[in-house]
C-alpha positions as a Markdown table, in Angstrom:
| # | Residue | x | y | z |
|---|---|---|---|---|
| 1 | Unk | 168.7 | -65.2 | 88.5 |
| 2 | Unk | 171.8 | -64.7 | 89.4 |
| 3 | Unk | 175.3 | -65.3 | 87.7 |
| 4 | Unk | 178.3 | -66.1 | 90.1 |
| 5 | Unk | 182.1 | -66.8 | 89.3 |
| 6 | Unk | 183.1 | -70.3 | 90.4 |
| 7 | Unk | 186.7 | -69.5 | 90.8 |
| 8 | Unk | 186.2 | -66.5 | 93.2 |
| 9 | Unk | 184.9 | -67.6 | 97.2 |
| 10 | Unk | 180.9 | -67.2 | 97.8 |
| 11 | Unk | 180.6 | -65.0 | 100.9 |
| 12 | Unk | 177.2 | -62.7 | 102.5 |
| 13 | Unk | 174.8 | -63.3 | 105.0 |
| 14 | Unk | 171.2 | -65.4 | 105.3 |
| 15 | Unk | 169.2 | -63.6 | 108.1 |
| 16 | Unk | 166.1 | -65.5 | 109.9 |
| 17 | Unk | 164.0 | -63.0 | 110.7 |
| 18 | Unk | 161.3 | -65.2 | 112.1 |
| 19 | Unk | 160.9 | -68.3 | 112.9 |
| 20 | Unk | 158.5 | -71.0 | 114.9 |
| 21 | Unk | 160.4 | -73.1 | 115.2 |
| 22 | Unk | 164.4 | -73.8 | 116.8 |
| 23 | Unk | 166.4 | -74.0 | 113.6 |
| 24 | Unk | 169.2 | -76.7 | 114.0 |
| 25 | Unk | 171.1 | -76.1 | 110.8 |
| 26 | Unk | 170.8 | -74.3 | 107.5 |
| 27 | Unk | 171.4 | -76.5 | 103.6 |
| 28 | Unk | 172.6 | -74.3 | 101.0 |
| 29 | Unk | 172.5 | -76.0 | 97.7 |
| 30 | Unk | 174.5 | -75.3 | 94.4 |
| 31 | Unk | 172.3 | -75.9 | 91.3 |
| 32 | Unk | 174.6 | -75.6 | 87.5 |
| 33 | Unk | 171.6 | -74.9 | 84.7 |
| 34 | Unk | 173.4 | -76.0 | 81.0 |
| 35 | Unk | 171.4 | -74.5 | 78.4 |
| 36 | Unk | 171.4 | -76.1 | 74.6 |
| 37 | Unk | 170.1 | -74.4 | 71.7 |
| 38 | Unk | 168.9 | -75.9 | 68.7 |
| 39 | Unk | 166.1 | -76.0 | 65.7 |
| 40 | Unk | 163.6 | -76.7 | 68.2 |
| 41 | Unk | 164.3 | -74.3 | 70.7 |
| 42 | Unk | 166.0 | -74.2 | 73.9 |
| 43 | Unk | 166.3 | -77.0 | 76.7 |
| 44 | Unk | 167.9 | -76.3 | 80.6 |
| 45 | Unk | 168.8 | -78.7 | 82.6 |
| 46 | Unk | 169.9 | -78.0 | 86.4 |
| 47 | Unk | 172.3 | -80.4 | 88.1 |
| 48 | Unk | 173.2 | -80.6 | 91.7 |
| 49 | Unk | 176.9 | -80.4 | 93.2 |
């Protein structure tokens, strides 16, 4: 897990470092987990943007 500020730029690498196959193009996907407390316990839910 890994905790990122939104207001500052994402930068770094992803290095392939095999592959069988000719990769066209590369998704990266943000996921925002909320997490409520209550009596019961915790919940997360993860939301795409």
């Amino acid at each position: 897990s890994l905790v990122c500020s939104i207001f500052n730029p994402f930068t770094g690498e992803i290095a392939i470092e095999a592959c069988d196959e000719k990769i066209k193009s590369i998704e990266v996907q943000l996921v925002r987990v909320e997490t409520c407390g209550c009596a019961d316990g915790y919940s997360k839910d993860g939301n795409n943007f």
